[in-house]
C-alpha positions in Angstrom: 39.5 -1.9 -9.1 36.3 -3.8 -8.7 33.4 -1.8 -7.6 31.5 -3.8 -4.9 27.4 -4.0 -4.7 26.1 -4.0 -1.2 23.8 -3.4 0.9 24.1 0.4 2.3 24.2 0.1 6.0 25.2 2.9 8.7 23.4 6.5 7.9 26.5 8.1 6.3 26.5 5.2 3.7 23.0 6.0 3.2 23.2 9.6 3.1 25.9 9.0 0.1 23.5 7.2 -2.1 20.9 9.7 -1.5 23.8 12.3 -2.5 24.8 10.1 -5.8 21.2 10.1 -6.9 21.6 14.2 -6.5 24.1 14.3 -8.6 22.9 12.0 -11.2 20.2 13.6 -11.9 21.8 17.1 -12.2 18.5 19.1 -12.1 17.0 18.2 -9.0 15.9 21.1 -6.0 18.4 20.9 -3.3 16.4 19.2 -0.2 18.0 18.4 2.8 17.0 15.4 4.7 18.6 12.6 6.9 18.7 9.8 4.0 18.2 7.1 6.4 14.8 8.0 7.6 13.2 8.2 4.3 15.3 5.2 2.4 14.9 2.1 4.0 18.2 0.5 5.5 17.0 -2.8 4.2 16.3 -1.8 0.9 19.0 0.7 0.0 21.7 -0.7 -2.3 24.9 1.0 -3.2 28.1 -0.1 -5.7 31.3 0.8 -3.6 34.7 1.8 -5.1 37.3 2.3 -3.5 35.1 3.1 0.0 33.1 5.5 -2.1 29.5 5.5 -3.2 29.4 5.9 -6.8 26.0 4.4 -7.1 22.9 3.7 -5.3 19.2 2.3 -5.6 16.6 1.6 -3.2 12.8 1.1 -2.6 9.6 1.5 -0.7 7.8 -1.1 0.4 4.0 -1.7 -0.3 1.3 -3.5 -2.8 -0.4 -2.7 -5.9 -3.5 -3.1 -7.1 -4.1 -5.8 -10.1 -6.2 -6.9 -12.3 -9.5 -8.5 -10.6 -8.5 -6.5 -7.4 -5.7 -8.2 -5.6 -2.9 -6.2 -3.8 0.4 -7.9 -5.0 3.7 -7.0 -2.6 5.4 -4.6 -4.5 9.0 -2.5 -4.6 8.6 1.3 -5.1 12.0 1.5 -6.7 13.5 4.6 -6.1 16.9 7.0 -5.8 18.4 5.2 -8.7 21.9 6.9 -10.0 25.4 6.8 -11.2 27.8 9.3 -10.8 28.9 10.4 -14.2 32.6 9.6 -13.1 31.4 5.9 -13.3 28.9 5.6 -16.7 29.2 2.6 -18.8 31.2 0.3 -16.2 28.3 -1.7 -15.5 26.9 0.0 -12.3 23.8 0.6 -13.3 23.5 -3.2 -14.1 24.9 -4.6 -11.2 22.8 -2.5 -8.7 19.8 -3.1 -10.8 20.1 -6.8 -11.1 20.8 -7.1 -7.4 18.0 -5.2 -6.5 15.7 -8.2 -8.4 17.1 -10.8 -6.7 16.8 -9.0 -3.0 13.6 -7.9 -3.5 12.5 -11.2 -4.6 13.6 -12.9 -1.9 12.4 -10.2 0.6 8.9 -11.5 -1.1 7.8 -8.6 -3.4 5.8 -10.0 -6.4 6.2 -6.9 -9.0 8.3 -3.5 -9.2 8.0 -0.5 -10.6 9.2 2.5 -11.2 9.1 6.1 -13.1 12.0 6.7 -15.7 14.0 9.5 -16.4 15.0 8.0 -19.2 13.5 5.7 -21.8 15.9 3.4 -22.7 17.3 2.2 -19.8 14.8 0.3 -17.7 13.7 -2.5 -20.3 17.1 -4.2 -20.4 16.2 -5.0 -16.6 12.8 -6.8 -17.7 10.9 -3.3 -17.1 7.9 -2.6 -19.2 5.5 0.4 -19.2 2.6 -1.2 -18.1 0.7 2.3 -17.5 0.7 5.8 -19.4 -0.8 9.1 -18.5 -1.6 12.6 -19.9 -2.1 15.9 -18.5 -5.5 18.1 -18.5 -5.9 21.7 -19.0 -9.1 22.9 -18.6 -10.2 26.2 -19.5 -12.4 27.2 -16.7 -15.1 29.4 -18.2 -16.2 27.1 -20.9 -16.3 24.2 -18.5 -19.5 23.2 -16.8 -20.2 19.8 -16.1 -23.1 18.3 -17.6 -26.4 18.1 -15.5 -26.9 14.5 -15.7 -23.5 13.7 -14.2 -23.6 12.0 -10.6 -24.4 14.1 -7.9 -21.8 15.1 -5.9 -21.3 14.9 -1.7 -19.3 17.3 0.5 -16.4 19.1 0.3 -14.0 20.6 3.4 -10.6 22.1 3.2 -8.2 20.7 5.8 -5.3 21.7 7.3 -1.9 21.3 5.0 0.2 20.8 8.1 -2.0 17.7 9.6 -3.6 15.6 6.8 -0.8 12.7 6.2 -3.2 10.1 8.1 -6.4 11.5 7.0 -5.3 11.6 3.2 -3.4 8.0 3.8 -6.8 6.3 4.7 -8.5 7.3 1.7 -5.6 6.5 -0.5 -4.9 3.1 0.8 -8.2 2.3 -0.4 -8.0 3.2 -4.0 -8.2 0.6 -6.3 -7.4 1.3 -9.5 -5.6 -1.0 -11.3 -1.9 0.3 -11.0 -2.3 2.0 -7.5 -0.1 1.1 -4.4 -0.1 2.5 -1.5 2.2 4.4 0.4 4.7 3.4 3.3 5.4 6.6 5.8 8.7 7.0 4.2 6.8 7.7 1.1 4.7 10.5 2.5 7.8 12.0 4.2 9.6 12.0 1.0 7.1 13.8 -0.7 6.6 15.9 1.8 10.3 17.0 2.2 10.1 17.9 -1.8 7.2 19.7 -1.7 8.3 21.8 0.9 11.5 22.6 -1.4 9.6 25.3 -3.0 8.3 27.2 0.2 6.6 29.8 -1.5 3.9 28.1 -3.0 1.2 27.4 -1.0 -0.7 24.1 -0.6 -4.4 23.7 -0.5 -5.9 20.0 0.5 -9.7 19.3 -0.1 -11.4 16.4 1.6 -14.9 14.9 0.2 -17.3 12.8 1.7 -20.2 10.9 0.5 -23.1 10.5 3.5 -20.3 11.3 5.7 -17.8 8.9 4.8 -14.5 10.1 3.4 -14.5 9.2 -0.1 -11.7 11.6 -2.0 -9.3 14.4 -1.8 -7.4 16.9 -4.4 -4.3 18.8 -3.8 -3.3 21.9 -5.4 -1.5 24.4 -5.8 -1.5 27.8 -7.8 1.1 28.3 -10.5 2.9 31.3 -10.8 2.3 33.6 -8.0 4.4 36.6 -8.4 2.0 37.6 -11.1 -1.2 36.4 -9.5 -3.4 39.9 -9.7 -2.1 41.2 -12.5 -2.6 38.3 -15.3 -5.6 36.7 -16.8 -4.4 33.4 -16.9 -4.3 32.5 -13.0 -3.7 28.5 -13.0 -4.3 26.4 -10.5 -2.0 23.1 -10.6 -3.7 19.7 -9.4 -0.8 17.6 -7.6 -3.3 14.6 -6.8 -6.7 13.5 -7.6 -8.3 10.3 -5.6 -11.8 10.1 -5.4 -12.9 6.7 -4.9 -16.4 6.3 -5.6 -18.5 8.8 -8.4 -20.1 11.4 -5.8 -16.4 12.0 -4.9 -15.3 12.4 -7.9 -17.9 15.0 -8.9 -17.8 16.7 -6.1 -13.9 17.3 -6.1 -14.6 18.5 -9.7 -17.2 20.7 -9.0 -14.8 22.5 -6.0 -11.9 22.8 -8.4 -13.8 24.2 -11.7 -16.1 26.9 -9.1 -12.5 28.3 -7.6 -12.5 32.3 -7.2 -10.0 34.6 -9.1 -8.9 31.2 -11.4 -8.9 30.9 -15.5 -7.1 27.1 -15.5 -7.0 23.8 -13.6 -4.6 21.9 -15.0 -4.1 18.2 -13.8 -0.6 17.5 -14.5 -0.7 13.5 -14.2 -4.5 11.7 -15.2 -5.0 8.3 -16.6 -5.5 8.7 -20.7 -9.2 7.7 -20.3 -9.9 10.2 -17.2 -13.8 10.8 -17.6 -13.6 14.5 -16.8 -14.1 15.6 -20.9 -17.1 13.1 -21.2 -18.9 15.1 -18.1 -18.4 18.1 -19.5 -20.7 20.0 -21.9 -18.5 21.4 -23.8 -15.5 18.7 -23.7 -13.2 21.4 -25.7 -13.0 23.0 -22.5 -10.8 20.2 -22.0 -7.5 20.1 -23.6 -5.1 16.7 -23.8 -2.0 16.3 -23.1 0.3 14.3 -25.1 0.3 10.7 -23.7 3.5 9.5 -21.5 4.5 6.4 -19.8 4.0 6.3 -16.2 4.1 2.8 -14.8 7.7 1.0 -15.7 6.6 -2.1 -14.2 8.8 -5.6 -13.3 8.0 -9.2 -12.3 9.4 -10.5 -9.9 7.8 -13.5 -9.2 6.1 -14.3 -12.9 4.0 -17.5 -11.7 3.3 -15.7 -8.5 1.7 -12.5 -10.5 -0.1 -14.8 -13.2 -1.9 -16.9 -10.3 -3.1 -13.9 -8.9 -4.7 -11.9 -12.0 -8.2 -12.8 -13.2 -8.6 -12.8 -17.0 -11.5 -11.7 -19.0 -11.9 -14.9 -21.8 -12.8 -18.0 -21.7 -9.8 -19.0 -23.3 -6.5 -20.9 -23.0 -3.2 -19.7 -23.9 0.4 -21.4 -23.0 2.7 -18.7 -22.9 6.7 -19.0 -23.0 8.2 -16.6 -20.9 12.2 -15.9 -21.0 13.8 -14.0 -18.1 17.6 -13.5 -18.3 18.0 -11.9 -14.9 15.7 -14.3 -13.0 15.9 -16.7 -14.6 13.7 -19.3 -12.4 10.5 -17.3 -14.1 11.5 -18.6 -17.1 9.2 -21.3 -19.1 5.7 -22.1 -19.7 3.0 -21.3 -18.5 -0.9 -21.7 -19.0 -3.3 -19.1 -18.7 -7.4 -19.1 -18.8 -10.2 -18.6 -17.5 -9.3 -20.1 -13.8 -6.2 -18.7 -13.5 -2.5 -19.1 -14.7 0.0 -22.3 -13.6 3.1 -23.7 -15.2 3.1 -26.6 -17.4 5.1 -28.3 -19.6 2.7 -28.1 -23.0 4.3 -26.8 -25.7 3.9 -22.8 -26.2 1.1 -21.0 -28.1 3.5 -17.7 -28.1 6.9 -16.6 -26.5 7.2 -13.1 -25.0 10.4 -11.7 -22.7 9.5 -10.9 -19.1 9.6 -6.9 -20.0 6.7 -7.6 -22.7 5.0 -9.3 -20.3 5.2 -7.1 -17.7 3.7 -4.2 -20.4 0.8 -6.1 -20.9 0.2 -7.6 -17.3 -1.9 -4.5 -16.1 -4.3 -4.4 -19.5 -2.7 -1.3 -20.7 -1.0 -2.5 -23.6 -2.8 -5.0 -26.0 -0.5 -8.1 -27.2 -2.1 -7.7 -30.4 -0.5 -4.5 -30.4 3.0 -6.1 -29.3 2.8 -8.6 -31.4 2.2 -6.1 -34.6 5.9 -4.8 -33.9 7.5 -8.1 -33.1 7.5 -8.7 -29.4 5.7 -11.7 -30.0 7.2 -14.8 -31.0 6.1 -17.7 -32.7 2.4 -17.3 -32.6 0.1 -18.7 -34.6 -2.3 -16.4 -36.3 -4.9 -15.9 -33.6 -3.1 -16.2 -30.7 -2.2 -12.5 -30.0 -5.6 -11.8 -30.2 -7.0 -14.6 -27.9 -4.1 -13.2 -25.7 -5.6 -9.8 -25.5 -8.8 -10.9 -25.0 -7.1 -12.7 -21.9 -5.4 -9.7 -20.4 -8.1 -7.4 -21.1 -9.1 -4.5 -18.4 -12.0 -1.8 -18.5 -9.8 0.7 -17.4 -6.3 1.8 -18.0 -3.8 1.1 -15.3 -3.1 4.7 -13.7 -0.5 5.3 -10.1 -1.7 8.8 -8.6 1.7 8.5 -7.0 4.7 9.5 -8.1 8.0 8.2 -6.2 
């Protein structure tokens, strides 16, 4: 029987998909929620067999933040599974390739997502564009060095009331990589994070002359043993601080906790600046590195025009995009922007290579070392690099 790919549309359909995506991914707390208040209606796909959900994706609408500061619309793509009854039928394909073209035409310039799974996402023009590491740092050795900026004030708030306090300070980050949340967003994570009631919560607010500037989260690990080890951890769930007082100051709160041995950050980007300000920076220990940010274009010309590159250089680049294919072809990129053209290609790339470069955390040279770069003459993957080159890594200090 053909399995149909529609759009989900009364609040049972709904609340299937959000029960195929249980499934799917086997491990996942049990959390209770009416699906159709935290996955949009209008952006909730599911493939239909028989009058059953056997798969389902969706997203959450926002922007992100690019290179040279623009906020791009962008598709929080989310809730993506397959029943295991229905592997290797092309599901996953055809909600996936669906999902491009809708949220295309809806108007959404890039996607992205985080993977469960490594070798799924790039056949649908994904790339990782961003990676991250965790931090562990051991809290007696650490003391930040006395030169570092100085840091403002620091209040706890109230766990139960600070979704539009902490949503104003996010919506202004802008890191490279960021987006901001829709309220579905903040319900769903709150919904999951009250999945594990016996933890408690603690929210920090900083301000700088004032002005809210930065918030951490977090949470201690392990409490049924809380007086009676000497490892007592403290988890950090999010770090924003958007200016350097807040960011000192949200360190200096976390590192001068009572009763606690560790403060592990569990997501930061791989050049977070937190060893550098310490004295001793082996207080600090590294993760291994992980990709975060499986990122899509949507609209290739679109997201070209709206980056700002960082040589004053020319490359035509060929782009090849199975799925959609109207970004396919050429396109010239400099100094003043990117537009198509018809002038012969300096380099070819697929839209998933593209898309790992397109945020500067991934160097073409680097592609183009292992292939992913095609025809270039010597030179070019360098001036390309030079092109797409950021001072920063991409990071996302959300995770959906």
């Amino acid at each position: 029987m053909t399995i149909d790919i529609r759009a989900l549309t009364t609040a049972d359909e709904i609340g299937a998909g959000r029960d195929v995506f249980r499934r799917a991914m086997v491990g996942l707390p049990r959390v209770d929620f009416v699906a159709a208040e935290i996955i949009d209606p209008e952006r909730s796909l599911g493939a239909i067999d028989d009058g059953r959900v056997v798969g389902h994706t969706g997203s959450f609408p926002g922007t992100m933040v690019i290179p040279g500061g623009a906020r791009l619309p962008h598709a929080a793509v989310t809730f993506v599974g397959v029943l295991p009854t229905h592997r290797r039928r092309g599901v996953a394909t055809g909600l996936m390739t669906e999902q491009l073209r809708t949220c295309r035409e809806r108007g959404d310039v890039l996607a992205s997502l985080r993977a469960s799974e490594g070798t799924i996402y790039e056949r649908y023009g994904y790339g990782v564009a961003g990676s991250a590491r965790s931090i562990r740092v051991k809290v007696r050795d650490a003391r930040l060095r006395p030169d570092v900026p100085a840091g403002g004030t620091v209040r706890l708030v109230d766990d139960a009331a600070t979704t539009e306090l902490l949503d104003a300070i996010h919506r202004r980050e802008d890191v490279v990589g960021a987006i901001d949340r829709a309220p579905q967003l903040w319900r769903a994570r709150e919904l999951f994070r009250q999945a594990d009631t016996g933890t408690p919560r603690y929210v920090v607010v900083h301000a700088t002359d004032g002005v809210d500037d930065g918030y951490a989260s977090y949470e201690p690990a392990d409490t049924s043993t809380w007086f009676t080890t000497d490892n007592r951890t403290v988890n950090v769930s999010e770090f924003v601080a958007l200016t350097p007082s807040a960011r000192t100051g949200l360190w200096e709160h976390l590192l001068s906790l009572d009763l606690i041995d560790i403060v592990e950050f569990g997501e930061a980007p791989i050049d977070d600046l937190l060893p550098l300000a310490l004295v001793d920076r082996r207080a600090a220990h590294l993760g291994s590195v992980e990709d975060q940010i499986w990122l899509r274009l949507l609209d290739v010309e679109e997201a070209l025009r709206r980056r700002t590159y960082d040589a004053d250089d020319t490359v035509v680049l060929e782009v090849t995009d199975p799925l959609l294919p109207e970004n396919s072809g050429h396109y010239a990129i400099g100094p003043k922007g990117a537009e198509r053209t018809e002038t012969a290609a300096d380099a070819g790339v697929d839209v998933a290579t593209l898309a790992a470069a397109y945020l500067g955390g991934t160097r073409f040279s680097d592609l183009a070392a292992v292939g992913r770069v095609h025809g270039a003459a010597p030179g070019v993957a360098e001036r390309l690099t030079r092109l797409f080159a950021t001072p920063r890594e991409p990071f996302c200090s959300t995770d959906f």
